[in-house]
RODO-2510 file (C-alpha; in nm, 4 decimals, decimal comma):
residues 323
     n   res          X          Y          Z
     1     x     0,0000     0,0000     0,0000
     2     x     0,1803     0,3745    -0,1170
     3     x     0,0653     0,6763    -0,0922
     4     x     0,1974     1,0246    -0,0150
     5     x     0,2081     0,9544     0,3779
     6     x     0,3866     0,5739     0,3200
     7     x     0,6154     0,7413     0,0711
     8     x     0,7157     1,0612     0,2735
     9     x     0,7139     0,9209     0,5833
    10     x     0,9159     0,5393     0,4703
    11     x     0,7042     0,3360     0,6362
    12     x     0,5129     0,0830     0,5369
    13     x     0,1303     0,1136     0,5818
    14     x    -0,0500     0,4444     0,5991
    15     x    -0,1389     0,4412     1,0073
    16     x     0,0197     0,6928     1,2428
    17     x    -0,0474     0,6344     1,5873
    18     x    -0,1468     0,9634     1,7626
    19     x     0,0512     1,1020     2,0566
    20     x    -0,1506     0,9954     2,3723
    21     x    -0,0475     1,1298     2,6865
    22     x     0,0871     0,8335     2,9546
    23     x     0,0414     0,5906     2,7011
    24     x     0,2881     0,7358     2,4068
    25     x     0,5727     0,5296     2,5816
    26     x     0,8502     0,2971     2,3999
    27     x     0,6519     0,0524     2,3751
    28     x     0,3546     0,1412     2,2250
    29     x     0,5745     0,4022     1,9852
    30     x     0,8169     0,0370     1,8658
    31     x     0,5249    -0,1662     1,8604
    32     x     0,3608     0,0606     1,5756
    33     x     0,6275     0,1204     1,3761
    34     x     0,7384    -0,2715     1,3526
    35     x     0,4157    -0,3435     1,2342
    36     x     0,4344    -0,1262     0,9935
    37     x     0,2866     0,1938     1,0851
    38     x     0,4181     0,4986     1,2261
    39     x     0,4886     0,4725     1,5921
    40     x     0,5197     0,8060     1,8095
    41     x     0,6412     0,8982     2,1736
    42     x     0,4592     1,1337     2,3588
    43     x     0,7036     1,4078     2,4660
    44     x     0,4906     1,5265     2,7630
    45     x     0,4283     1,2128     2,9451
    46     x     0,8640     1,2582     3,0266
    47     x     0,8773     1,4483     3,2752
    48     x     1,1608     1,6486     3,1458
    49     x     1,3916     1,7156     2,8265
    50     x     1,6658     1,4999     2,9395
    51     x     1,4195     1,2177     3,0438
    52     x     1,2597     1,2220     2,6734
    53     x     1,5889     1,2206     2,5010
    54     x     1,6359     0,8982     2,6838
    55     x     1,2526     0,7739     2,6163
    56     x     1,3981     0,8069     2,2553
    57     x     1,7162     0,6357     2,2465
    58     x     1,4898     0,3194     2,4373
    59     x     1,1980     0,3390     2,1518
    60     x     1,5318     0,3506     1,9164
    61     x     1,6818     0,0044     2,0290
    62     x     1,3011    -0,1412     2,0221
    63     x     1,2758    -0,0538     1,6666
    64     x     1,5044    -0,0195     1,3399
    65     x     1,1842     0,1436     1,1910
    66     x     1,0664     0,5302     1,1510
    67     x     0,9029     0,6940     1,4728
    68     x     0,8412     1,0530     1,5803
    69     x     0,7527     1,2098     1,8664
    70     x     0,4568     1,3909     1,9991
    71     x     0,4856     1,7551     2,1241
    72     x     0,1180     1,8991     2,2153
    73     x     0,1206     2,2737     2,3448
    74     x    -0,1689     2,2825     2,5881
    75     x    -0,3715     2,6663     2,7569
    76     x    -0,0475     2,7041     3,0117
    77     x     0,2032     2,7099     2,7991
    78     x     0,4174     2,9152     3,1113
    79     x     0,3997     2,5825     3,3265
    80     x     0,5864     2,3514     3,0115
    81     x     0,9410     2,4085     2,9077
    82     x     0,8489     2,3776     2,5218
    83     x     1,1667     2,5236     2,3857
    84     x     1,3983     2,2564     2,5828
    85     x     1,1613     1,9981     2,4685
    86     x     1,1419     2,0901     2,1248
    87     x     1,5320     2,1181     2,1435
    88     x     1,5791     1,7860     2,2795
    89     x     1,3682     1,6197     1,9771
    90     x     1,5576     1,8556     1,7073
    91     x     1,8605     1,6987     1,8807
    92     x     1,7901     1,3531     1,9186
    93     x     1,8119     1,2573     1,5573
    94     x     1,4471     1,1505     1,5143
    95     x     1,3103     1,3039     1,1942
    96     x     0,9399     1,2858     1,2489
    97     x     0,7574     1,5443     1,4617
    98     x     0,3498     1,5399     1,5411
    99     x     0,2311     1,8754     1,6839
   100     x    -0,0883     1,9786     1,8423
   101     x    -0,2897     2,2083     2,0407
   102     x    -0,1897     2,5806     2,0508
   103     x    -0,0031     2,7180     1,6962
   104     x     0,3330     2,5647     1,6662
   105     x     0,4959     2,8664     1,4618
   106     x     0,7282     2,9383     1,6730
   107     x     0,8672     2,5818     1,7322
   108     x     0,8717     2,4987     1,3461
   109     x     1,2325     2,6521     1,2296
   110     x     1,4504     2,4557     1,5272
   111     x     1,2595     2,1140     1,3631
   112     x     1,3189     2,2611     1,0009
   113     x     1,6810     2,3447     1,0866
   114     x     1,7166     1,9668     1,1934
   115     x     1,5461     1,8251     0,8938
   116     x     1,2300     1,7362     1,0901
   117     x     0,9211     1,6534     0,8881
   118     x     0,6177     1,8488     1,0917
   119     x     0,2608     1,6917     1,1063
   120     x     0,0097     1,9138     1,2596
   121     x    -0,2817     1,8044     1,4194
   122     x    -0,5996     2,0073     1,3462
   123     x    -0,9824     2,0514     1,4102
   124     x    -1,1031     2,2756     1,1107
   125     x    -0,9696     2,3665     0,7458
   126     x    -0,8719     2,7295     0,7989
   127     x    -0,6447     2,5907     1,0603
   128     x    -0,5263     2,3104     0,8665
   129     x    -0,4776     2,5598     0,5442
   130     x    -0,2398     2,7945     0,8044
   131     x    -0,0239     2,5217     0,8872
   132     x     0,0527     2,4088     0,5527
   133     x     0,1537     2,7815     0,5129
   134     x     0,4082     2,7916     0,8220
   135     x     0,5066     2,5250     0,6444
   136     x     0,4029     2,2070     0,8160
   137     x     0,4731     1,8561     0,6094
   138     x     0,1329     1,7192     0,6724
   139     x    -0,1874     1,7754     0,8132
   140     x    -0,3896     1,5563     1,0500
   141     x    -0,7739     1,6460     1,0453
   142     x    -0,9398     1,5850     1,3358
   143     x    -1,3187     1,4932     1,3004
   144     x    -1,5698     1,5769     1,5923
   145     x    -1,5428     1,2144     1,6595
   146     x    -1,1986     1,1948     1,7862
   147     x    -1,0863     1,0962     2,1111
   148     x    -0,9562     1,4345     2,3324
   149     x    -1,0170     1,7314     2,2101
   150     x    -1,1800     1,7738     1,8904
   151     x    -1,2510     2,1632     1,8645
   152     x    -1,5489     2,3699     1,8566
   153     x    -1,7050     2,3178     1,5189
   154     x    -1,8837     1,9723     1,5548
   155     x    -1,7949     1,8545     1,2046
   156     x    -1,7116     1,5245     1,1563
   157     x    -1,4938     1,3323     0,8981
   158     x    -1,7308     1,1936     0,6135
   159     x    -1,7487     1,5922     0,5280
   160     x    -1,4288     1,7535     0,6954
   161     x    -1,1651     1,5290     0,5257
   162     x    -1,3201     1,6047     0,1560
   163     x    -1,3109     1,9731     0,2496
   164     x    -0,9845     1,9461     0,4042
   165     x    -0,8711     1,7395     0,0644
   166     x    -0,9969     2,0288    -0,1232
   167     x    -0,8412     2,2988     0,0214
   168     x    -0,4862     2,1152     0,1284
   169     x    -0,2240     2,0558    -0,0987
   170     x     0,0203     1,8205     0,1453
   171     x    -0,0463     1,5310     0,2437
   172     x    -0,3634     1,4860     0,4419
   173     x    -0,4403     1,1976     0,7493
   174     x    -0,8018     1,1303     0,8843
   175     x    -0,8232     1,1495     1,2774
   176     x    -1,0874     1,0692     1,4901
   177     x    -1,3519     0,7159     1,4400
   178     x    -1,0872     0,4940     1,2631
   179     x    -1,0253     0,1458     1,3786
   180     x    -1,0212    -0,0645     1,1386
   181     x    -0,9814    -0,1725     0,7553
   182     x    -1,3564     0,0078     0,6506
   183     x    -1,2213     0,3195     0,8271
   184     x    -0,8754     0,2679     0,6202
   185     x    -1,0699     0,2525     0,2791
   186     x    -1,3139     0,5539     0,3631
   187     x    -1,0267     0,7379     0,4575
   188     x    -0,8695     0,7055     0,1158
   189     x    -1,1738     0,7270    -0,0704
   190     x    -1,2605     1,0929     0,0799
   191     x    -0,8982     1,1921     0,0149
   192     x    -0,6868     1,1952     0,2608
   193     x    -0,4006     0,9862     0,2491
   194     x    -0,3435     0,7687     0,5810
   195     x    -0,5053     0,7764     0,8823
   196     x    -0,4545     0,8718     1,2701
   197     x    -0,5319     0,6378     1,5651
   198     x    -0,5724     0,6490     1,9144
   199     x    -0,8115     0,4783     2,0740
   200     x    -0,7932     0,1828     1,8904
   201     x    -0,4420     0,1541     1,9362
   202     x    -0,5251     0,1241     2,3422
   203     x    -0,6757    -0,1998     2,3147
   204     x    -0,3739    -0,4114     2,1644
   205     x    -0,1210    -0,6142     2,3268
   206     x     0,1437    -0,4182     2,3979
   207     x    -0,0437    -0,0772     2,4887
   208     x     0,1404     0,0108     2,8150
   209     x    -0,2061     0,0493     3,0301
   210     x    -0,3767    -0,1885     3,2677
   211     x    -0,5777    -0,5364     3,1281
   212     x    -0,8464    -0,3204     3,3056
   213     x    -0,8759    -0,0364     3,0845
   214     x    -0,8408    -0,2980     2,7581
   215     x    -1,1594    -0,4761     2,9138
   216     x    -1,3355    -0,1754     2,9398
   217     x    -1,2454    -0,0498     2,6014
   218     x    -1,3541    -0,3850     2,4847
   219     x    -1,6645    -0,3871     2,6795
   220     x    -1,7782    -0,0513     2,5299
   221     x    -2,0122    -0,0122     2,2020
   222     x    -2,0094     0,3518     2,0035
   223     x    -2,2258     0,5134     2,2822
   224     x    -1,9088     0,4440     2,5615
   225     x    -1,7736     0,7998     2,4664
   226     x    -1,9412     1,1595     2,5954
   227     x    -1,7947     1,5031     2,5321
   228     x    -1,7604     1,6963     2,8815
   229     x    -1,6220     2,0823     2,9534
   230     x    -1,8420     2,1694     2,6584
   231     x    -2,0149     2,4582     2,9204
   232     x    -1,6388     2,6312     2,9039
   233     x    -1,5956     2,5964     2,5364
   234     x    -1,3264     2,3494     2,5353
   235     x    -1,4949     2,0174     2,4653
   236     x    -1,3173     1,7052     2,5097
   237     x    -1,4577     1,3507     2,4643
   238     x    -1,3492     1,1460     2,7213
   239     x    -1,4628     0,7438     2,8228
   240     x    -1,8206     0,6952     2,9758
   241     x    -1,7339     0,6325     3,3517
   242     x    -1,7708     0,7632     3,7292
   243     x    -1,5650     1,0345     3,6443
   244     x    -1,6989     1,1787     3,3169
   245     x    -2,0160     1,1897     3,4381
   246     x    -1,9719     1,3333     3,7913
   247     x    -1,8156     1,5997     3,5768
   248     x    -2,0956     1,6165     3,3785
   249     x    -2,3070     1,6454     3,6866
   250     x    -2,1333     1,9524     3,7720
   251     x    -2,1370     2,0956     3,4735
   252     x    -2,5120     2,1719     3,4564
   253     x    -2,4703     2,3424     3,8225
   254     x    -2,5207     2,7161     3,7609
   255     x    -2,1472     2,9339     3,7886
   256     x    -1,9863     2,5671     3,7852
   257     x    -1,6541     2,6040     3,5927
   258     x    -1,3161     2,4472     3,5488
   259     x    -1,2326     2,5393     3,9340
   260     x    -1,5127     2,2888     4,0018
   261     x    -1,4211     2,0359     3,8129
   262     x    -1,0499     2,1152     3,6882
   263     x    -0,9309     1,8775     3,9503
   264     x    -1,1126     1,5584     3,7851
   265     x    -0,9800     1,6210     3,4318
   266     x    -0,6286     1,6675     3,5127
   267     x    -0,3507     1,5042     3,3442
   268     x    -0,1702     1,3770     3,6719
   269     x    -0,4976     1,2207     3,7451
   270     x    -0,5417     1,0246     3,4202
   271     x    -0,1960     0,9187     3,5531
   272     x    -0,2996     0,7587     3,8408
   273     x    -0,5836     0,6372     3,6798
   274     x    -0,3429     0,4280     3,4674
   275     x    -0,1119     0,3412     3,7280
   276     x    -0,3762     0,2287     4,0268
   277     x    -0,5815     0,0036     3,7429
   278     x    -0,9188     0,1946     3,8142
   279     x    -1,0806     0,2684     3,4614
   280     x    -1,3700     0,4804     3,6596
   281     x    -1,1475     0,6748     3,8222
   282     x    -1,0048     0,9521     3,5930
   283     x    -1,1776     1,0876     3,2223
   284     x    -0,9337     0,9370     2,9917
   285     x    -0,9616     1,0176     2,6430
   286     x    -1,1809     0,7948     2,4044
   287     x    -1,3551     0,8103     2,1270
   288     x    -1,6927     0,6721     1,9847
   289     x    -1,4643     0,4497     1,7344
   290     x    -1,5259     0,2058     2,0376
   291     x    -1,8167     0,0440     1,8929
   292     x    -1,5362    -0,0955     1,6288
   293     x    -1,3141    -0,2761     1,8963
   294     x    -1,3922    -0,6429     1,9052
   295     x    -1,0628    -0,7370     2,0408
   296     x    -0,7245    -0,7062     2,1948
   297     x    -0,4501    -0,7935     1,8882
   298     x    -0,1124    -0,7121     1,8826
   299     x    -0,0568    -0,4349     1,6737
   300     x     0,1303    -0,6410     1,4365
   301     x    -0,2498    -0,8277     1,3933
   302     x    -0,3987    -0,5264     1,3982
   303     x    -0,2428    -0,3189     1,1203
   304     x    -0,2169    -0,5914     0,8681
   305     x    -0,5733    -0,6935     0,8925
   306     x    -0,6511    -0,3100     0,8162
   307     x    -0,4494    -0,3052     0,5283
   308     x    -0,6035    -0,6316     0,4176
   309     x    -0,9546    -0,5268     0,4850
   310     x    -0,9032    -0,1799     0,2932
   311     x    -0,7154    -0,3752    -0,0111
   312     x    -1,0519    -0,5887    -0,0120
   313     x    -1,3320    -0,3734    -0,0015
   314     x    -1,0986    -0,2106    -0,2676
   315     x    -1,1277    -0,5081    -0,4848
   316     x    -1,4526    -0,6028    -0,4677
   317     x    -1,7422    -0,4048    -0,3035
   318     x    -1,5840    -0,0685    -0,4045
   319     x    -1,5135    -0,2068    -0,7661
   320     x    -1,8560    -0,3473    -0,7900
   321     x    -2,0108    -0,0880    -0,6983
   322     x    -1,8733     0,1550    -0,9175
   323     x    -1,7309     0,0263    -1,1625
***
């Protein structure tokens, strides 16, 4: 399978998993790329510079294949070191860079100095169309089904990727409900040219998170997903447990805001979440593409199944029907 991502990127089938914050680890960032697909760390989730450059050189004697790394800038941008991180992955040799969150302008010539290719992670076109002109490599639409946060627009993917295809001249991925081989095809089909998992990519073997949250992402159908912080304007769609909805619950309080309920969507309490075991304890990010996880593969399994599914449908429904 080529296209523009497989080809620019060198790997070998057009999946990128998505940084995901605590779970972005060695592992999971190997595991990805020797199956195939493009694996990345998740800068953040080090707790320093130093401690990522050495995340990096581990992912690098998991895997003799391409990986990036994930560097999200998030509302407090005074409270992250972004420079020294951004430093440390211009430094470390790695050649593939995922950004999201707040504009990445700033950050973009210390990866272009270093040769870095730049995907940006977006929510809308116009932002999507400015990053191609600060002169990001590629451009990750994210529909309003995707797993975090997925903007403010509510479009999702069977019309944003088209409009994104038709207004974007680099190469284009499709974020947000894709999980498996149908997803892979679509994808193609409305023009983009790969695709963006997270989600998914939690429930396979050698995602570094509890056989507790795999169960739960297992036990889940399409409906396991709810958007909360919507009342502040800064949605995010998080799993369908005791913590989502007690934050929902406060949410319809009149005056509630993020003081009274910042402390249940922080990110050192998804880390707990992940390290006590407790699935209900902390709103971890998921999306509806739940409904599509019928199992726990490795991501070896995973990937080529995909690529198999999306060559089929190719073949025959799409061919019959259309041609």
């Amino acid at each position: 399978m080529k296209t523009r991502i497989t080809e620019l990127l060198g790997i070998k089938y057009p999946i990128v998993c998505g940084g995901m914050a605590w779970i972005g680890r060695a592992e999971m960032a190997s595991a990805v790329s020797n199956a195939g697909g493009l694996g990345l760390v998740t800068a953040l989730t080090q707790p320093s510079p130093e401690a990522l450059l050495k995340e990096i050189e581990r992912c690098r004697g998991m895997t003799d294949k391409p990986f990036g790394v994930n560097l999200t800038f998030t509302p407090r941008p005074n409270k992250v070191p972004y420079e020294a991180y951004a430093e440390a992955i211009a430094a470390s040799g790695v050649k593939i860079v995922e950004t999201a969150g707040n504009n990445p302008e700033r950050f973009i010539p210390i990866f272009k100095k270093a040769g870095v290719t730049i995907i940006h992670k977006c929510t809308a076109v116009r932002h999507g169309v400015s990053a191609e002109k600060l002169g990001c490599d590629v451009i990750s639409m994210d529909g309003w089904e995707c797993a975090g946060s997925p903007g403010r627009d509510e479009v999702g993917n069977m019309v944003l990727i088209p409009c994104a295809a038709d207004h974007i001249k680099v190469p284009l991925l499709a974020s947000g409900g894709m999980g498996d081989g149908r997803s892979l095809a679509a994808a193609l089909a409305l023009g983009a040219d790969g695709i963006n998992m997270g989600t998914r990519f939690m429930a396979t073997k050698e995602a570094p998170i509890p056989e507790a949250f795999k169960q739960a992402l297992l036990d889940a159908d399409e409906r396991g997903s709810v958007h909360i912080m919507k009342s502040i304007n800064r949605p995010r769609r998080v799993f369908r447990n005791k913590a989502s909805l007690e934050i929902l619950e406060i949410e319809k309080q009149p005056g509630a805001g993020y003081p009274e309920f910042g402390h249940l969507v922080s990110g050192e309490r998804n880390r707990v979440g992940y390290e006590n075991g407790d699935p209900q304890y902390a709103a971890f990010s998921s999306g509806p593409v739940l409904g599509l996880i019928k199992d726990i593969p490795s991501c070896k399994e995973l990937l080529d199944r995909m690529v198999a599914e999306a060559q089929q449908i190719a073949r025959t429904r799409m061919a019959d029907a259309l041609l």
